[in-house]
Each structure stands twice: as structure tokens, then as C-alpha cells.
C-alpha positions in Angstrom: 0.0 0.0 0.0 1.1 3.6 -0.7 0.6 6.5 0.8 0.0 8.8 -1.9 -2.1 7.8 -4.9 -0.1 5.5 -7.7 2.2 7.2 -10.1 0.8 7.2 -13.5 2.3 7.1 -17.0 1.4 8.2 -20.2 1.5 5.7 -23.0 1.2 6.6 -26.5 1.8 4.1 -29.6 1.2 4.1 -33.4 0.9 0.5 -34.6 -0.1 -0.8 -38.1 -4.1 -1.0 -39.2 -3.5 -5.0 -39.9 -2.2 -5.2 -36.0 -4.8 -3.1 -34.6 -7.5 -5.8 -33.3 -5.0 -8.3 -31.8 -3.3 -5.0 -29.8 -6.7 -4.1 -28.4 -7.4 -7.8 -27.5 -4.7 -8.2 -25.9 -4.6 -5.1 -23.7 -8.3 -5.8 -22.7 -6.6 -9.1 -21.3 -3.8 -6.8 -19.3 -6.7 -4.3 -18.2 -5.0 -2.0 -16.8 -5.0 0.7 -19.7 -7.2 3.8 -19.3 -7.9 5.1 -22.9 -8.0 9.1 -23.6 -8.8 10.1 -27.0 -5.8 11.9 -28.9 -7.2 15.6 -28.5 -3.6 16.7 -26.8 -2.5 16.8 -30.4 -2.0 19.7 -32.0 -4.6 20.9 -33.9 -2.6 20.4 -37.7 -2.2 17.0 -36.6 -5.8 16.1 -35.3 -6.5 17.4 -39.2 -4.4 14.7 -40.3 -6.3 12.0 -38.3 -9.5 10.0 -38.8 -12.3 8.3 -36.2 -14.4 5.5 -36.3 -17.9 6.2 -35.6 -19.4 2.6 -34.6 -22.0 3.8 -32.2 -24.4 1.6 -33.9 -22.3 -1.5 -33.9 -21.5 -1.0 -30.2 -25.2 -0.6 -29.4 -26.2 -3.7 -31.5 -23.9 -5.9 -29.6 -24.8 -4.3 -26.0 -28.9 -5.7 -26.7 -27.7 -8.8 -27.9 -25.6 -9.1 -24.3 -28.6 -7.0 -22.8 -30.8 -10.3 -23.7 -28.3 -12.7 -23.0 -27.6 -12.1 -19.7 -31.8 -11.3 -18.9 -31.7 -15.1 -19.7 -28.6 -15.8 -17.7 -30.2 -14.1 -14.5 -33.5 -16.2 -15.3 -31.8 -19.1 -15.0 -29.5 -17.4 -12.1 -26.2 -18.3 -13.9 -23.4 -16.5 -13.2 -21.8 -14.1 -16.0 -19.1 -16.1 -17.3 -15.6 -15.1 -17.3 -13.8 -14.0 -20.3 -10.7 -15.6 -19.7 -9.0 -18.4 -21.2 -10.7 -16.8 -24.2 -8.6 -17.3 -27.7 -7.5 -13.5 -28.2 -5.3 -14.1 -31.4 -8.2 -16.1 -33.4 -11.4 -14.9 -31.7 -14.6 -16.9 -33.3 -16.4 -13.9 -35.3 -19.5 -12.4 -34.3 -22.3 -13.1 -36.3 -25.3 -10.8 -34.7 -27.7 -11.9 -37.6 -27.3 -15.6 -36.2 -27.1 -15.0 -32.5 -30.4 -12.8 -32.9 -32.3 -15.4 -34.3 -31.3 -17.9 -32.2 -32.2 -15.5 -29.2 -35.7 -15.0 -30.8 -36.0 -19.2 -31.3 -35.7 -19.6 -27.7 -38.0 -17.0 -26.6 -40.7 -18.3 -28.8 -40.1 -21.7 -27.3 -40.5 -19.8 -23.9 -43.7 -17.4 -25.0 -46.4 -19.6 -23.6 -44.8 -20.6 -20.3 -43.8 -16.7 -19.8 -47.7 -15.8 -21.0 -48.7 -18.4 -18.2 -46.4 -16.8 -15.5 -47.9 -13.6 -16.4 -51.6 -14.5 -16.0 -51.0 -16.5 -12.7 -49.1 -13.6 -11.2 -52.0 -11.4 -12.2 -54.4 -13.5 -10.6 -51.9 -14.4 -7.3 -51.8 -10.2 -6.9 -55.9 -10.3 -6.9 -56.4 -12.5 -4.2 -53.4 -11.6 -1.9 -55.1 -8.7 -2.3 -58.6 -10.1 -1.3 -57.4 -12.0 1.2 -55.7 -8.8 3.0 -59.5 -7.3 3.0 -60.7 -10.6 4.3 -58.3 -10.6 6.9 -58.7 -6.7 7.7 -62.0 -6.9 7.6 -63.0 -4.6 4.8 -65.7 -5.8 3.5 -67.0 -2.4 1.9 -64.6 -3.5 -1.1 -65.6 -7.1 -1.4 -68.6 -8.6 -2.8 -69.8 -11.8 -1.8 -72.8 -13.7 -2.6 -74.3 -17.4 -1.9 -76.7 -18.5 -4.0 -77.0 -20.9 -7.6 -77.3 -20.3 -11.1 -80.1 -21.9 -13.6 -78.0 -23.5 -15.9 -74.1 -23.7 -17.7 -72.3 -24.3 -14.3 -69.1 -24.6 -16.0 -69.4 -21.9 -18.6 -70.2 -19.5 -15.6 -66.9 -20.4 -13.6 -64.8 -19.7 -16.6 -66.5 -16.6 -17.3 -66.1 -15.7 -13.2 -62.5 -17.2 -13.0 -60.4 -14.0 -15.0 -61.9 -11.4 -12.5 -59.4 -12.5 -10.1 -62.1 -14.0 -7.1 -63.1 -17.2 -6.3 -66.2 -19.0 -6.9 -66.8 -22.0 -4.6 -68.5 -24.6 -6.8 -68.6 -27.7 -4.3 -70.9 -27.0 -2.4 -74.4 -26.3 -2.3 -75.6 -23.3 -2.4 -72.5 -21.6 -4.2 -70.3 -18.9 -2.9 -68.5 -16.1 -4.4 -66.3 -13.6 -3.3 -65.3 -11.1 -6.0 -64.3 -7.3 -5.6 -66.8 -4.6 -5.9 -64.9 -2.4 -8.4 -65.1 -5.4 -10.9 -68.8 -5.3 -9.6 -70.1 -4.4 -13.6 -68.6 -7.5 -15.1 -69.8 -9.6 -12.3 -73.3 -8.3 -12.1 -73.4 -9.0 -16.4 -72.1 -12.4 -15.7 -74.8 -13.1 -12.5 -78.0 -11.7 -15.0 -76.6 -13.9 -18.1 -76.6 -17.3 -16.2 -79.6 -16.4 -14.0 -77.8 -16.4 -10.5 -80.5 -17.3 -7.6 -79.5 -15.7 -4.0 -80.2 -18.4 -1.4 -82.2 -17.8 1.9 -80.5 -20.1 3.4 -79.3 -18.3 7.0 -76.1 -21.2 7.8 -75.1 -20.7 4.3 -75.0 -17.2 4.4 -73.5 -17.0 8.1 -70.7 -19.5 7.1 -70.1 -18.2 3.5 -66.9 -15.6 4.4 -65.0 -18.6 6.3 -65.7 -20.6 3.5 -64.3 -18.0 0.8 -61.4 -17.0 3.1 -60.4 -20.8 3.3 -60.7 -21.1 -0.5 -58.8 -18.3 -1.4 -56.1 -19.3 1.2 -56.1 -22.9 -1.0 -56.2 -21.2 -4.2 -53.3 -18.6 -3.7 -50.9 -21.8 -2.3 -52.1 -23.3 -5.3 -51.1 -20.7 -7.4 -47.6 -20.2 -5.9 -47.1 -23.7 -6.3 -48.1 -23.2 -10.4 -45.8 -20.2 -10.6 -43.1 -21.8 -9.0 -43.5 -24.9 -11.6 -43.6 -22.5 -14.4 -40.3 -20.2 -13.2 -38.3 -23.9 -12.7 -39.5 -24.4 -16.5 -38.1 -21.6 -17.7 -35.1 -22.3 -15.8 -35.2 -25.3 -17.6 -35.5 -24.1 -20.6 -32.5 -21.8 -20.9 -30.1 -24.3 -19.2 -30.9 -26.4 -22.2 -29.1 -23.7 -23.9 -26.7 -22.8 -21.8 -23.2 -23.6 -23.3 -24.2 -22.0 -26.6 -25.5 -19.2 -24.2 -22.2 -18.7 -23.1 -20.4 -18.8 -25.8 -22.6 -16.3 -28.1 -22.4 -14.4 -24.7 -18.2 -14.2 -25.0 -18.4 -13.6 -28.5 -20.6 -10.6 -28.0 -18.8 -9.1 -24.9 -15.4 -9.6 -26.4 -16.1 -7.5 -29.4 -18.6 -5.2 -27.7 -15.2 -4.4 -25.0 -12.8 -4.2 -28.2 -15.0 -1.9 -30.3 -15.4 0.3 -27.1 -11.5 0.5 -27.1 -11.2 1.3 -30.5 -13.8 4.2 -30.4 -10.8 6.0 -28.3 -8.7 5.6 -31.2 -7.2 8.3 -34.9 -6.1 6.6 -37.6 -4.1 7.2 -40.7 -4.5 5.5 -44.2 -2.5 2.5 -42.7 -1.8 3.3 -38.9 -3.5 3.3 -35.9 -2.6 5.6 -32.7 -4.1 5.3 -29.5 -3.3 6.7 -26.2 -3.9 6.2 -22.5 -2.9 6.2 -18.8 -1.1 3.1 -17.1 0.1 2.9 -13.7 4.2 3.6 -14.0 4.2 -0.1 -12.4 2.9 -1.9 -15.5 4.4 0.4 -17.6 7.1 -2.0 -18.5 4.5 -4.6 -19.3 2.1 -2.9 -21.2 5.0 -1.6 -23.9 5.9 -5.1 -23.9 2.8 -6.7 -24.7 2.2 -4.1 -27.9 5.8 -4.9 -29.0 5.3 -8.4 -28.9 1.5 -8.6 -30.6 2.9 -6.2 -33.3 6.1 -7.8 -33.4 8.4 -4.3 -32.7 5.9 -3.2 -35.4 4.8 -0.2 -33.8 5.8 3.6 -32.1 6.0 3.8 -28.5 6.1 6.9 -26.3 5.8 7.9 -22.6 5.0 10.6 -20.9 5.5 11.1 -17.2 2.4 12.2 -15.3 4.4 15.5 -14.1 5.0 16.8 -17.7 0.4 17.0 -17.7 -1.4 19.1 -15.6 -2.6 17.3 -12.6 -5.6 17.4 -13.1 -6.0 15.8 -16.1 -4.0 12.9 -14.6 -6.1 9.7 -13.6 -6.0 8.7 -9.7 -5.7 5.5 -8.4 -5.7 4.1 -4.4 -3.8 1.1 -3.5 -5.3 -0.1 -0.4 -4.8 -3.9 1.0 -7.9 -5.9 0.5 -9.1 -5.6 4.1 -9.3 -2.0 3.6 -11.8 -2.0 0.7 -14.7 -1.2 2.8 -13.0 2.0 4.2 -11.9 2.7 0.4 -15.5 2.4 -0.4 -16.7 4.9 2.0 -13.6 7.3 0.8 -15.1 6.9 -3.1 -18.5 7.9 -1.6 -17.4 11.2 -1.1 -14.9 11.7 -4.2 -12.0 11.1 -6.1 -8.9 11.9 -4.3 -6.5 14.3 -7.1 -3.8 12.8 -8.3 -0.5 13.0 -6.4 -2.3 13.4 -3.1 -2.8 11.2 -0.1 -4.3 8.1 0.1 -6.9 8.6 2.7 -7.8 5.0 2.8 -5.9 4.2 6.0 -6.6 7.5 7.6 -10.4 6.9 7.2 -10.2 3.4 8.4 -8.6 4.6 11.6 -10.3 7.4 12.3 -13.9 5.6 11.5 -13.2 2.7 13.7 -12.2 4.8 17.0 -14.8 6.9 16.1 -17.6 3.8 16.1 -15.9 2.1 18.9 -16.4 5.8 21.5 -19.9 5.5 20.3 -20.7 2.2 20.7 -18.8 0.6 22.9 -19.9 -2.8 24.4 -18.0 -6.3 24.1 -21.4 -8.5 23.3 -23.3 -6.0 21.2 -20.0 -6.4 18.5 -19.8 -9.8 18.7 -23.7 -9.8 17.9 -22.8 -7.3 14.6 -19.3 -9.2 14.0 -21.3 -12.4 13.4 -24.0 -10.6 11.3 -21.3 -9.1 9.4 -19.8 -12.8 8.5 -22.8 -14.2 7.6 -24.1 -12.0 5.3 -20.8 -12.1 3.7 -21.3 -15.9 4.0 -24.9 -15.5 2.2 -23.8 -13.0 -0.7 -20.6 -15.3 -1.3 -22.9 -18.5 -1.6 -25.5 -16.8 -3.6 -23.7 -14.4 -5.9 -27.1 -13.1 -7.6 -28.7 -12.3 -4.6 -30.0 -9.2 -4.4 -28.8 -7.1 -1.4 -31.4 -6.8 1.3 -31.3 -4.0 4.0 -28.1 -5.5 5.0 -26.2 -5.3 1.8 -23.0 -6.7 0.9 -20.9 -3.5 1.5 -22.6 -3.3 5.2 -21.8 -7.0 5.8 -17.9 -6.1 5.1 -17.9 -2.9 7.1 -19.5 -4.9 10.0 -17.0 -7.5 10.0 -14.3 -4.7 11.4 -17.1 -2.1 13.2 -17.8 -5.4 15.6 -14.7 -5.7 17.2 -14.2 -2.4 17.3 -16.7 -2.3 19.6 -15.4 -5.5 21.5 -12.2 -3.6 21.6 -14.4 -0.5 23.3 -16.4 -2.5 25.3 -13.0 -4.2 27.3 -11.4 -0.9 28.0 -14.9 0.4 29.2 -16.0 -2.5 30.9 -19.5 -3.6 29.3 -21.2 -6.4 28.0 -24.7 -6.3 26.7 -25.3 -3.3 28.6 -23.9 -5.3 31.9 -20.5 -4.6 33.5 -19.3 -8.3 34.2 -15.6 -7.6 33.9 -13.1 -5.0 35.3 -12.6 -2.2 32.9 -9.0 -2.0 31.2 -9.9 1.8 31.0 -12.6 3.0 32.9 -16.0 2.3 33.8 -18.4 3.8 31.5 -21.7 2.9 33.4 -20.5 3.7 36.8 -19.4 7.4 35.4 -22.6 7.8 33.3 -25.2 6.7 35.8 -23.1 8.9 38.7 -21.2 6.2 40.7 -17.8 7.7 40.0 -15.1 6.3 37.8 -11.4 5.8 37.9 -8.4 8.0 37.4 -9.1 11.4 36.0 -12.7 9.9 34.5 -15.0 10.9 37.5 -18.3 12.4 35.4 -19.8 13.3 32.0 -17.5 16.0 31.4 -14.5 14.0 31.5 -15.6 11.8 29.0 -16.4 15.2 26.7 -13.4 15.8 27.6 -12.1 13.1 26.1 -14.0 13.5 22.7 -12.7 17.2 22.1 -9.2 15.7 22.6 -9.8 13.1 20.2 -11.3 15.5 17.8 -8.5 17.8 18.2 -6.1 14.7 17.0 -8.3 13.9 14.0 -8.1 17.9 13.2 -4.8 18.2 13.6 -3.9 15.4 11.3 -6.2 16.5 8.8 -4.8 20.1 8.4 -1.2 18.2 8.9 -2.3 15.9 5.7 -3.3 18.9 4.1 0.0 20.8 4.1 1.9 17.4 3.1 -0.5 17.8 0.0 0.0 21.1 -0.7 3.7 21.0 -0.6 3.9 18.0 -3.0 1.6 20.1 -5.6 3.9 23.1 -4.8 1.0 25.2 -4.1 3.4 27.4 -1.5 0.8 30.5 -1.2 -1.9 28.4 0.3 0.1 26.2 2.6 1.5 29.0 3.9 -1.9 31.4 3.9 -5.4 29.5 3.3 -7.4 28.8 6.8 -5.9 25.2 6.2 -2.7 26.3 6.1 0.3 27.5 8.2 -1.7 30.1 8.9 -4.8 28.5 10.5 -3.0 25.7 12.2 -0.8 28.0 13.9 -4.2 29.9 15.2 -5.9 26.6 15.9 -2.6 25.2 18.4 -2.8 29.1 20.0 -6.7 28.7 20.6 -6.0 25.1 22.1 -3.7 26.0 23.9 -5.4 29.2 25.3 -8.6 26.9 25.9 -7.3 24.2 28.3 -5.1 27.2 29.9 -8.4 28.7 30.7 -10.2 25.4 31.6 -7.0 24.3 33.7 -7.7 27.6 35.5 -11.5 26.3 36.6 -12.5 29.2 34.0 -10.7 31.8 36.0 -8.0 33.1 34.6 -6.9 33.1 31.1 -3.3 32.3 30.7 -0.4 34.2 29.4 2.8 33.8 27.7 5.8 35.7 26.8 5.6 33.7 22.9 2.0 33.9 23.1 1.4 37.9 21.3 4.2 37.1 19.0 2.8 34.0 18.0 -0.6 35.4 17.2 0.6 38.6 15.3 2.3 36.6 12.9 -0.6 34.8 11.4 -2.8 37.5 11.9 -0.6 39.8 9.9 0.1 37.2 6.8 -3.4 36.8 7.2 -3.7 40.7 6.1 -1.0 40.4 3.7 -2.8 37.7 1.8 -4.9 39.6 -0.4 -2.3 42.1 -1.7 0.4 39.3 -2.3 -2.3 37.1 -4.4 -3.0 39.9 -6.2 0.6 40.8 -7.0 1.5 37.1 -7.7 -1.7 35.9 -9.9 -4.3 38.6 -10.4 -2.2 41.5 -11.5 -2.5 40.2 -15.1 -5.7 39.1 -14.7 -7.7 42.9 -13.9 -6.3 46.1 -12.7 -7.4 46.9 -9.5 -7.0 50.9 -8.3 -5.6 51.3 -4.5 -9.1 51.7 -2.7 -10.5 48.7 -4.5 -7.4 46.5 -3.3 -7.9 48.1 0.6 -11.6 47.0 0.4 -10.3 43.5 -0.7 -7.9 43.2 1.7 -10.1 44.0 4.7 -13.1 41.7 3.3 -10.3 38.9 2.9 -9.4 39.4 6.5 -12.5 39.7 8.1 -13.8 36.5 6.5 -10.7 34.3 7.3 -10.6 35.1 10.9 -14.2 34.2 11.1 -13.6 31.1 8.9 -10.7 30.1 11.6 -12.6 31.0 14.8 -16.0 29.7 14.3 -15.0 27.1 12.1 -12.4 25.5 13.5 -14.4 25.9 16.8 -17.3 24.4 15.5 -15.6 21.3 14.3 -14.0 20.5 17.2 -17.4 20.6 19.8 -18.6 18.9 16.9 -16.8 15.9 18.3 -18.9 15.9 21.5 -21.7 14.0 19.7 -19.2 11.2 20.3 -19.6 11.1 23.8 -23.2 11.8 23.5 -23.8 9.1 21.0 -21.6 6.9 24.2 -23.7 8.2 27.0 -27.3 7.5 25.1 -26.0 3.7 24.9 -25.0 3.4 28.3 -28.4 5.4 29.3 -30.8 3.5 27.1 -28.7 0.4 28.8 -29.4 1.1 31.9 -33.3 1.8 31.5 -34.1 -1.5 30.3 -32.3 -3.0 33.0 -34.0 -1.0 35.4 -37.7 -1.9 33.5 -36.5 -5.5 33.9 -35.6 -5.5 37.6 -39.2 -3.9 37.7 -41.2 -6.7 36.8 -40.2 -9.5 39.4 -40.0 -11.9 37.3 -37.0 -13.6 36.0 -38.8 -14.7 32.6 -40.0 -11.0 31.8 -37.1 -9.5 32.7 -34.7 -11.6 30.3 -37.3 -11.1 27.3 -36.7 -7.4 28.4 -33.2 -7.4 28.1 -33.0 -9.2 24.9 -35.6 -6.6 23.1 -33.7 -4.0 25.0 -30.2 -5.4 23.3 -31.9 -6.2 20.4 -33.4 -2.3 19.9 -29.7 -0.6 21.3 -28.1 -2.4 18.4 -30.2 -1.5 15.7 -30.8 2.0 16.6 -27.4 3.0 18.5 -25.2 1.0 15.8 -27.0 2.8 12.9 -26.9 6.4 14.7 -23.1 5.2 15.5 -22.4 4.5 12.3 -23.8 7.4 10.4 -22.1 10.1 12.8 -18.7 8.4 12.3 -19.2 9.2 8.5 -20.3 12.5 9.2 -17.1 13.4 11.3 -14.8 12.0 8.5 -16.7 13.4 6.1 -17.3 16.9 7.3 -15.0 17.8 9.8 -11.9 15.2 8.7 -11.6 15.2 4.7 -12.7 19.0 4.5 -9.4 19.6 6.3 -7.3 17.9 3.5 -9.2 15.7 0.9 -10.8 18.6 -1.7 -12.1 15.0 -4.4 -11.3 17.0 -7.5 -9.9 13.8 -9.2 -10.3 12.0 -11.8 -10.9 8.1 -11.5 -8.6 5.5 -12.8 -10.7 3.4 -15.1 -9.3 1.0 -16.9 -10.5 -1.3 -19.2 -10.5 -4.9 -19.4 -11.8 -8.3 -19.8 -14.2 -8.1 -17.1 -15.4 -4.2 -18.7 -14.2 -0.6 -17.9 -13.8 -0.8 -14.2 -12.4 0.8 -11.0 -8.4 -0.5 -10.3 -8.3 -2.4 -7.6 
């Protein structure tokens, strides 16, 4: 892993027309090449150059994989891989046969799909009759007992597509239809002469007997529809293998025509450019020299000679970071050159989850949810992500014992303290019993939290400045409210706030270095508005000496309030981290208290469970989301500004995020 973002290169090569398909083939198998078109050219060479326009080709082979892989998820088949795939004699695409074939099979499947679609129709009708049954709301039901006169089985085919039920074995007759259909039905009653019985039984038993038939009826339908989907299934696994390999055909050329749209040409050359990591570099020059057989043109360009922000970025974080790189994506693309914040983020979230939720068998409870919803989405690789989804699954499998970690030092297990604390005791300080060391009461645990968020500030603005200074921007790491400049005002207001709450908010302190220390930023903080303008805006617009004063004094005014409040506000932000750790222990504590109410060891167990149960979906979500909110807004605002561009290579498996 890096701490900066990987180093890119440029890669630029003119190869002959005849070698152009095997050069993309084999580069898709590589994937690691991020395609720019040629528009860095001058413009009397652009001129020179022609494009391919195969927009229509490209969309023709993404609906034949469209329909494919509707068929493949059907059948739930994994998308296949394309490797081991024969790049230097590819089988040709013929879309004329595959489409054909495609529309063979779904005319073999037509009448078991028209089936599923009627008995789906009809399962949604009386689900949705039975719910009225069940709810009692019979102002939208209509149900009559009685006979008709004649063509018994003509009328229950007529009655059977309005989606009730009609129960024929038994006489007198009952049926149960809704009342908005209530002009088809009454049409259907008057045709076939339908006779409403008198008979009182009947008439008091006839909803038990329509709720039990539809009950029957809508297992009976599942049952159908289930038959029918394992049909299909069926069906297309008949097909599968030439499936598959129309399917490979069709995304090999569909990824290789995608390539090739990035690419000029001359009457008999082909030039293409892109972005490779400097690592594979080496490899990738290789591979074109070996498909064209030294056949070709080859040039580099170091990421420093383009301005950065045309530069791809990429992150190389371990594996078991992934979930943390996920959550730094969320937010934006780091710039190229700059910090990886992967590790930072993963740190910082975890000691920020572990504050707030701290408690040894609630994270063991969310560590073994977290592995077995991994375990489910690994065993089922088409299943659909529930509330729990596969990313929250990861992220749990590391937010769990973080909170086992949290709930040794603080002594707490499912809201019980059953062990000595490592640290101190957060329940006994909470619910006013006193704690250990310098932890006595609430306020030393906020205490705590502004500390923490002073260290999580402090690196963020020291991140920043490493940043800066690698992008050579000098001005703001010496004057922006990230800067020298604010960090040397932030340590002085620290400093000049524990002085003052050392003091028992008596007495502010004083130092010889302390009015020094201030004037210095304060006056570069004045000075940044004329130096800016005599550095960068001076050819930009003339500004007379009055409109530069007004400047100057705006600039000033608005950076010191941008340093005081902000920083200020950031840093009590932090408290919600001890309040987020006091409404655990608090909630905690009521249910055990409702449970030593009831007297009764049964109750109060079932108490404690729901208690557990509510604490760890409520607290861990609250937990959770706060401790992206810090990173996000008072930690990556500090040194993370996401005006990157992603790294997206493209390969075999499509274009793609580098891993």
C-alpha cells in the first residue's frame, strides 16, 4: 500500500491498421489501460487523423448481451468469465445468427412466460382479497351465496379471470369477488340467472368458506408459478453452453470496439493513447511490441509533464481496507499525487464507532452478522442485497470488534459490566457512581471526545499541508485557513482553551511567545490579499488602490471568522461522540432497570433481549452514520478537496475501478 495515490504514465503508440484488433485484444486481457482520445494533439495533426464512428455497432452488440444475460439471471447463472478466451483467433460475431437464435428460444418460452404472467396477475388479486378478508373490509368485497339456472361450468370460466373465487362444491354456491369489478360480475350473475339463497347457515358460514378457499387457491397458485419459473429455468439451461459462448463472443467484441472508439487513424496506422500505472508500464510496452512484433511507435509521458488534473487517480489499499476505500469513493475522487486517505479513514472511523458504541457482546452480535451475510452473498452471488447489503456486511466484520475492543477498555457487555474495565468504567461514570483516574463524570468523557477530535483535526490540516507541498502550491500552505496560517491559530486557541479550563475558567493564561505567535498569522493573514493579487491577479484585472484596501479587509475579516468559528465548531462537533456513548449506556441502563421492575426472571430476560436487540439497531445505525459524518465533514474537509479523476481501466471483465 502507498501512501500517496499511484504514479501514472502516459503511453502513447502508433501501430499498423492490420495489427490493430490483436493490440486491443490483448490489452483488454492486461486491463489495466485507461484510454484518452488523442485531443492533446496539435490541432494540424488532429487534421491529419481520422475516427471511427461505430456507435451503432457498439449498441447492436450491448442488446444482444442485454438479452443474453436477462436469460442468464433467469436461470441465475453467473456471468461467465472472459478468460481463457482465444484473443489471437477470436470466433467472429455473427449478430444476424445469435439474434435469431435469441428469438428461437423466446418463442419456445412465450407460452410458459404468457402463463407466469396471468397466474401472477391472478396471485396479486387475491393476496389482495385475502388482505381485505383478513382486515375486515368488506365495503370492497362482494360476496354472494346462491346458484345459477344453468351452464355451471361456462359461468366459472366466465367468473374465474376477474381475479375472485367462486366455490363450486358446495351447495348453495359462494363467491367472493371485488366490488370495483362489480359491472362484469353483475353481467355475468344476470346472463346465467344467479339465484341468492335464503338459506341463513349458508350465508353466516359463506366468508369462512371464501377465506379458506382463497387461502387454498393462492398456495395453489404459488405452487403453479413456482413450476412454471423452474420451467423456464429449464429451458434456458438447455441452452446454456451455446448461451455462453454467443455471450463471450458478443462481450469480447462489444469491450474491443469500445476501445477502438478512443482511437485516430491514418490511411494504414492506428494511434491510440492512455494512462497506465508507472508499475505496469514495463508490461504494457511489452505486450504491444510483442502482438505487433516491434511493429509499432511507442512513447511515454511522465504524469508530471500533464497538468494534474488531467491525470487519472488511483488508491492502492490492501484488501481488508476496501470497505473503508468504499466509504472514501462515496465522497470523491482523491486528485492525483495526493494522499491516500484509505488508512486515515479506516482509523479514524473505527475509533470513532468504537467511543460511540462501545460494548464487548453487542460487537460480537454485529461481528457475526457481518460474517454471515458475507457468507450468504458469497454463496449466492445473484442475490440481491437486502437492508443489509453486501458492502454493510464487510464494514460490519471490522465495526464489531471495534466495539469489543471499546467494550474491554470500558468494561461492558450487553449493557452489563461483568468484567473490570481496562480503561474506565463507563456505566458507573454515566449513571453517577464515579469512575477511575481522572474519569469521575460526563464531562471528563467530553473531555475526552474534544481531545480526540483535536487529534483527528490536527492530522487533517497536517495531511493537508503534506499535499499542498507536493503540488507546490506554496501560497496556500502558507496562507489559506488550512494552512500554516490557521494551524498556527488553531494550536494558539487550544492551547489558550485548556489554559483557561486548567484555571477552573478563572484566569486566562499568558505567555511571553503567546502575542508574538498570534501577530504573525494575523498579519500574513492581512497580507494575503495584496500578495495574491501581485502574484496571480495582477494580469488578470487592474485593480485601483481603494478597490485592493476593500479586498484586503473583506479577505481578513472573512478568514478570521472562517478560523474562529470554524475551527471551533468542528472540534465541539466531536462531543456527539460522547453523546452518541452516554445514550448507549443510558438506554442500557433503562431496560435494565424496567427489567428488575417486573419481578419476574422470565419477563425480565425477554426485556433485556428486546432491549439489546433495539440498542443495536438503533445505536449501531446512529453510530455509524455520525462516524461518517465526522470523516466526512469535519476530517476530509481539512485535506481531501475530491477534485480527481478516477482511474478506469478497461478490461476483460469491462471498464472498471483499479483495484
Amino acid at each position: 500500500m502507498s501512501m500517496f495515490t499511484r504514479r501514472m504514465k502516459m503511453l502513447t503508440a502508433v501501430v499498423l491498421d492490420e495489427d490493430r484488433d490483436k493490440v486491443v485484444r490483448h490489452l483488454l486481457e492486461k486491463g489495466v489501460m485507461d484510454f484518452v482520445r488523442l485531443d492533446s494533439l496539435g490541432e494540424e495533426q488532429l487534421k491529419k487523423l481520422g475516427t471511427r464512428n461505430d456507435a451503432e455497432n457498439i449498441q447492436v452488440l450491448g442488446d444482444l448481451r442485454g438479452r443474453i444475460e436477462v436469460l442468464f439471471k433467469q436461470a441465475d447463472v453467473v456471468l461467465p468469465s472472459l478468460d481463457g478466451v482465444d484473443l489471437d483467433n477470436p470466433a467472429p460475431v455473427e449478430t444476424d445468427r445469435i439474434r435469431k437464435f435469441l428469438d428461437r428460444l423466446g418463442m419456445g418460452m412465450q407460452n410458459l412466460k404468457e402463463q407466469q404472467k396471468n397466474v401472477n396477475q391472478r396471485l396479486l388479486n387475491e393476496t389482495e382479497m385475502l388482505r381485505y378478508v383478513n382486515e375486515g373490509r368488506k365495503d370492497y368485497l362482494d360476496l354472494r351465496v346462491g346458484t345459477v339456472a344453468q351452464r355451471k361450468d361456462d359461468f366459472l370460466a366466465r367468473m374465474t379471470p376477474l381475479g375472485g373465487i367462486v366455490i363450486s362444491d358446495c351447495d348453495p354456491m359462494v363467491s367472493l369477488t371485488f366490488k370495483r369489478d362489480s359491472s362484469r360480475t353483475n353481467e355475468i350473475f344476470d346472463k346465467f340467472a344467479w339465484t341468492e339463497s335464503t338459506d341463513v347457515d349458508a350465508q353466516h358460514g359463506a366468508m369462512d368458506r371464501a377465506k379458506a378457499g382463497l387461502e387454498e387457491k393462492i398456495a395453489t397458485d404459488k405452487a403453479t408459478l413456482s413450476k412454471l419459473g423452474d420451467d423456464v429455468k429449464a429451458r434456458i439451461l438447455e441452452n446454456k453452453d451455446e448461451l455462453v459462448g454467443y455471450w463471450k463472443q458478443v462481450r469480447l467484441f462489444e469491450l474491443s470496439e469500445h476501445v477502438e472508439s478512443f482511437f485516430s487513424y491514418t490511411k494504414n496506422t492506428t494511434l491510440f493513447s492512455g494512462w497506465v500505472p508507472e508499475e505496469d508500464y514495463g508490461m504494457v510496452e511489452e505486450t504491444i511490441r510483442s502482438v505487433t512484433k516491434g511493429r509499432c511507435i511507442i512513447e511515454g509521458k511522465d504524469a508530471e509533464a500533464v497538468d494534474r488534473d488531467k491525470v487519472p487517480s488511483s488508491m492502492t489499499s490492501p484488501k481488508f481496507l476496501k470497505p473503508f476505500e468504499h466509504i472514501v469513493n462515496n465522497y470523491a475522487v482523491p486528485e492525483y499525487g495526493s494522499i491516500n486517505p484509505t488508512p486515515f479513514t479506516a482509523v479514524a472511523y473505527m475509533l470513532m464507532f468504537m467511543l460511540m458504541f462501545a460494548d464487548l457482546g453487542q460487537g460480537f452480535v454485529l461481528l457475526l452478522v457481518g460474517l454471515i451475510g458475507k457468507w450468504s452473498y458469497k454463496t449466492h452471488p445473484l442475490k440481491k442485497d437486502g437492508l443489509i447489503s453486501r458492502y454493510l456486511c464487510s464494514l460490519l466484520v471490522y465495526l464489531g470488534p471495534a466495539s469489543m475492543v471499546g467494550g474491554l477498555l470500558f468494561g461492558s457487555c450487553f449493557g452489563y459490566s461483568w468484567f473490570p474495565a481496562l480503561w474506565f468504567n463507563y456505566h458507573s461514570v454515566v449513571n453517577g457512581h464515579g469512575g477511575s483516574g481522572y474519569i469521575q463524570d460526563i464531562y471528563d468523557i467530553l473531555g475526552i471526545t474534544i481531545k480526540f477530535g483535536i487529534c483527528i483535526i490536527s492530522l487533517g490540516l497536517v495531511l493537508n499541508w503534506i499535499n499542498l507541498f507536493r503540488k507546490k502550491r506554496y501560497f496556500e500552505l502558507i496562507f489559506d485557513k488550512n494552512g500554516l496560517v490557521g494551524g498556527i491559530m488553531y494550536a494558539v486557541g487550544v492551547w489558550f482553551g485548556f489554559g483557561f479550563v486548567a484555571s477552573d475558567y478563572k484566569v486566562f493564561p499568558t505567555a511571553p511567545w503567546l502575542l508574538p505567535v498570534i501577530l504573525v498569522p494575523i498579519v500574513l493573514t492581512v497580507l494575503k490579499e495584496p500578495l495574491h493579487y501581485a502574484l496571480h491577479g495582477r494580469h488578470k484585472s487592474r485593480k485601483s488602490v481603494g478597490q485592493l484596501v476593500i479586498d484586503t479587509v473583506m479577505e481578513f475579516i472573512i478568514q478570521m471568522l472562517e478560523i474562529f468559528s470554524g475551527f471551533l465548531a468542528n472540534t465541539l462537533s466531536f462531543m456527539r461522540v460522547a453523546g452518541l456513548g452516554i445514550a448507549h449506556v443510558s438506554l442500557m441502563t433503562a431496560f435494565q432497570d424496567m427489567a428488575d421492575m417486573t419481578g419476574n426472571v422470565f419477563f425480565s430476560v425477554v426485556i433485556i433481549i428486546l432491549g439489546n436487540v433495539l440498542v443495536i439497531v438503533l445505536e449501531g445505525l446512529s453510530a455509524g452514520i455520525n462516524s461518517l459524518r465526522l470523516n466526512y465533514y469535519e476530517f476530509f474537509t481539512k485535506y481531501f478537496t475530491g477534485h480527481g479523476i478516477a482511474y478506469s481501466p478497461i478490461g476483460l471483465d469491462g471498464v472498471r475501478k483499479a483495484d
